[in-house]
Backbone bond lengths (Angstrom), bond angles and torsions (degrees), N, CA, C in turn:
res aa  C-N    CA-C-N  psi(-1)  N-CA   C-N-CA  omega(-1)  CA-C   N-CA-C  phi
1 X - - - 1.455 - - 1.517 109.09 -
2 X 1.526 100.72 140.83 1.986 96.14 -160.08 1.973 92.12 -98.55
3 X 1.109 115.63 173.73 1.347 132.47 -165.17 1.765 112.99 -74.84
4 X 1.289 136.02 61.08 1.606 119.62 -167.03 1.678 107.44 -72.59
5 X 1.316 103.67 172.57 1.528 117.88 157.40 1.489 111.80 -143.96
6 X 1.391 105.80 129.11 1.606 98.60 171.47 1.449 118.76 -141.04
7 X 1.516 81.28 154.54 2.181 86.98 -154.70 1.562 91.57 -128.16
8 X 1.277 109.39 166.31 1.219 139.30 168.87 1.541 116.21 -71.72
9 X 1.323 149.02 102.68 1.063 159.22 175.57 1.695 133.50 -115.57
10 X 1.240 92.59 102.36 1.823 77.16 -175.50 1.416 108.50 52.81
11 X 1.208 123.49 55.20 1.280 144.90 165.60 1.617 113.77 56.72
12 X 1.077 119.87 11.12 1.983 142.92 174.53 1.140 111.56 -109.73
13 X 1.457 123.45 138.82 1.088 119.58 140.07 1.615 145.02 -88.96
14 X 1.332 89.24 138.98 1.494 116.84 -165.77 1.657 119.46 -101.88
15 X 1.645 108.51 116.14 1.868 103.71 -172.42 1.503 81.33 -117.01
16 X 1.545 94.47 162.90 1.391 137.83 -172.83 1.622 96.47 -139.82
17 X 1.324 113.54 126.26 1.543 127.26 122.51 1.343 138.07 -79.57
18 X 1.633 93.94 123.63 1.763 99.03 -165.50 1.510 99.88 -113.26
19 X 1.280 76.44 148.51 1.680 111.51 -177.47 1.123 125.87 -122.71
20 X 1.804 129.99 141.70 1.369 102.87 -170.61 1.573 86.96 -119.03
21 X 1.455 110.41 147.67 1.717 130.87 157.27 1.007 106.42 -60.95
22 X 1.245 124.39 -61.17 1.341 120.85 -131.65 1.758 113.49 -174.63
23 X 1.121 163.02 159.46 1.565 143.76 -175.64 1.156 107.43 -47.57
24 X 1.424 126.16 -42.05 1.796 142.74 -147.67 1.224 98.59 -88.44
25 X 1.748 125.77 -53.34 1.481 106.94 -156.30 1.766 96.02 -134.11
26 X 0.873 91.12 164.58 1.634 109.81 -179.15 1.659 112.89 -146.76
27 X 1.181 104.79 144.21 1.668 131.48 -175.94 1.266 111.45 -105.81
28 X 1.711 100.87 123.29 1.667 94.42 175.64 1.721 90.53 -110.07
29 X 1.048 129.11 153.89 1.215 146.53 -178.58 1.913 103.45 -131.20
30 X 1.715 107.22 119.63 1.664 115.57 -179.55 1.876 97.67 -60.31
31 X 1.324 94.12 148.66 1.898 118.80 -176.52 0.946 100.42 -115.60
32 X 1.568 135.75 126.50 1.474 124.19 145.83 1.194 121.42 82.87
33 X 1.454 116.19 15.02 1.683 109.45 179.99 1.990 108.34 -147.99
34 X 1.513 104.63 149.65 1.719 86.85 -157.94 1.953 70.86 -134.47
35 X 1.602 88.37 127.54 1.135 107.06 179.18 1.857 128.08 -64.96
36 X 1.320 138.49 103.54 1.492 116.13 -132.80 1.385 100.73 -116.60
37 X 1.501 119.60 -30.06 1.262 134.29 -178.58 1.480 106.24 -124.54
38 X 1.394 106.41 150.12 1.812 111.40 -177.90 1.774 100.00 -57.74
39 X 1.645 114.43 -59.38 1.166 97.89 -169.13 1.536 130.72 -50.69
40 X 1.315 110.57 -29.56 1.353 128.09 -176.16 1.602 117.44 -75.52
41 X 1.703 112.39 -0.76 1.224 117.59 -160.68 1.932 95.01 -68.27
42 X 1.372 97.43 165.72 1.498 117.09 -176.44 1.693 95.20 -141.77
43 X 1.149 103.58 141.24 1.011 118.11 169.91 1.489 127.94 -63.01
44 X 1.230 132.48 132.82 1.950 122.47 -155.19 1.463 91.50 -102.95
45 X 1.478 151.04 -14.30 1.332 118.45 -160.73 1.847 81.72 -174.63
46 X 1.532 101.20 126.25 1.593 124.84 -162.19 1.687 92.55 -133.38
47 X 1.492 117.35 117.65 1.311 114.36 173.13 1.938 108.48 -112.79
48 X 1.035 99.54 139.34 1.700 93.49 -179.00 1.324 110.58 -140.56
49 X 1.649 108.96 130.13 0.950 122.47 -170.61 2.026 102.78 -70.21
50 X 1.468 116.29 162.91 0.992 118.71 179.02 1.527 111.90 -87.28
51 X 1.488 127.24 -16.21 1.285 121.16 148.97 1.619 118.68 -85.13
52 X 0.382 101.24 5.24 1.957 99.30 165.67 1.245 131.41 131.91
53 X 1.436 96.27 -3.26 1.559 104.99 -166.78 1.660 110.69 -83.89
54 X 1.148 125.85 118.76 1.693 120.83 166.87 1.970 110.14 -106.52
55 X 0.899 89.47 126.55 1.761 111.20 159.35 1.619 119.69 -78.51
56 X 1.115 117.51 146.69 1.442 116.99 144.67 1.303 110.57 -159.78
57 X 1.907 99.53 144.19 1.293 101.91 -146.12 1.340 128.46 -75.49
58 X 1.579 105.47 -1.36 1.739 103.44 163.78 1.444 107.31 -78.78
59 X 1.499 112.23 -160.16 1.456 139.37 -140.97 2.055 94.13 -121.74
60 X 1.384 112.36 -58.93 0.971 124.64 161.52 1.238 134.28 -23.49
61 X 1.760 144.50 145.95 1.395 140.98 -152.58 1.400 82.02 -105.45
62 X 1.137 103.17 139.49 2.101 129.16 157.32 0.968 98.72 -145.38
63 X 0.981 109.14 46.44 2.183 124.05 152.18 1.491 83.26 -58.93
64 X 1.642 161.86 -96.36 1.236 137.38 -166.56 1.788 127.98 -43.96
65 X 1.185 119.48 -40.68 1.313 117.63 156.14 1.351 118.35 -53.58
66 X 1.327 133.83 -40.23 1.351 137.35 -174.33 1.495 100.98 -59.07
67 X 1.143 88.11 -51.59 1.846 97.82 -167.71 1.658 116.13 -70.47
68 X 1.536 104.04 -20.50 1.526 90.84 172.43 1.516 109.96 -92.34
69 X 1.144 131.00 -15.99 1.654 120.17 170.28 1.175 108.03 -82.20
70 X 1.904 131.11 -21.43 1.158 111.43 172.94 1.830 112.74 -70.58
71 X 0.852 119.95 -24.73 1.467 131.90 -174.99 1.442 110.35 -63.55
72 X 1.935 99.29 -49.23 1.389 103.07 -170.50 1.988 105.93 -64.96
73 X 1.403 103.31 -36.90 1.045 117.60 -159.62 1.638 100.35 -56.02
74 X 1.766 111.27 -57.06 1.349 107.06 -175.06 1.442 115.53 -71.92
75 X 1.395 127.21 -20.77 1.600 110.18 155.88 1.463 117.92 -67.49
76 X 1.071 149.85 -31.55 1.158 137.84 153.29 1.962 117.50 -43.68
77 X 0.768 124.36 -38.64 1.478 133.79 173.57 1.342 92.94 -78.85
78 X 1.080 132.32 -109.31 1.743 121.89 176.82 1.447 120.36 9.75
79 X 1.481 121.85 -62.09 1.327 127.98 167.69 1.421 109.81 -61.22
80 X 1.244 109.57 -65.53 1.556 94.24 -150.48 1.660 102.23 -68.73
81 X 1.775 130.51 -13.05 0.884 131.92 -160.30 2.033 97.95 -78.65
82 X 1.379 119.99 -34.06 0.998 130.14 167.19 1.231 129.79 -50.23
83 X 1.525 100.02 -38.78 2.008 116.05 -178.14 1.500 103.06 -56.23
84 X 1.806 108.40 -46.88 1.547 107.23 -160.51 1.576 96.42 -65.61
């Protein structure tokens, strides 16, 4: 079973399969959703650096997308950092 994350977006939810390159960066690639209208578009392929940096490969602001995987990301760390 491969690694997802899924966030809240524009009021939907949105999964990613992640992948790792390399220690540093990882690839989320969109799951399960076919983009139908411009407004509704989602972004297909999110790369993030392991110090903080995220890409996405359009031109366009996802200053709100950014912010919901960074969110998701640090509750996931929060939790699991608690388990140990």
């Amino acid at each position: 079973m491969a690694l997802q994350i899924c966030i809240q977006y524009r009021d939907q939810p949105v999964t990613y399969d992640v992948t790792s390159q390399d220690e540093e960066i990882y690839h989320l690639r969109l799951t399960g959703r076919e983009n139908k209208r411009n407004e509704d578009y989602v972004p297909e392929k999110v790369v993030i650096r392991r110090k903080g940096k995220i890409w996405i490969s359009d031109l366009e602001n996802y200053e709100e997308l950014v912010n919901s995987l960074t969110k998701e990301i640090w509750s996931f760390n929060a939790n699991h950092n608690s388990i140990l």
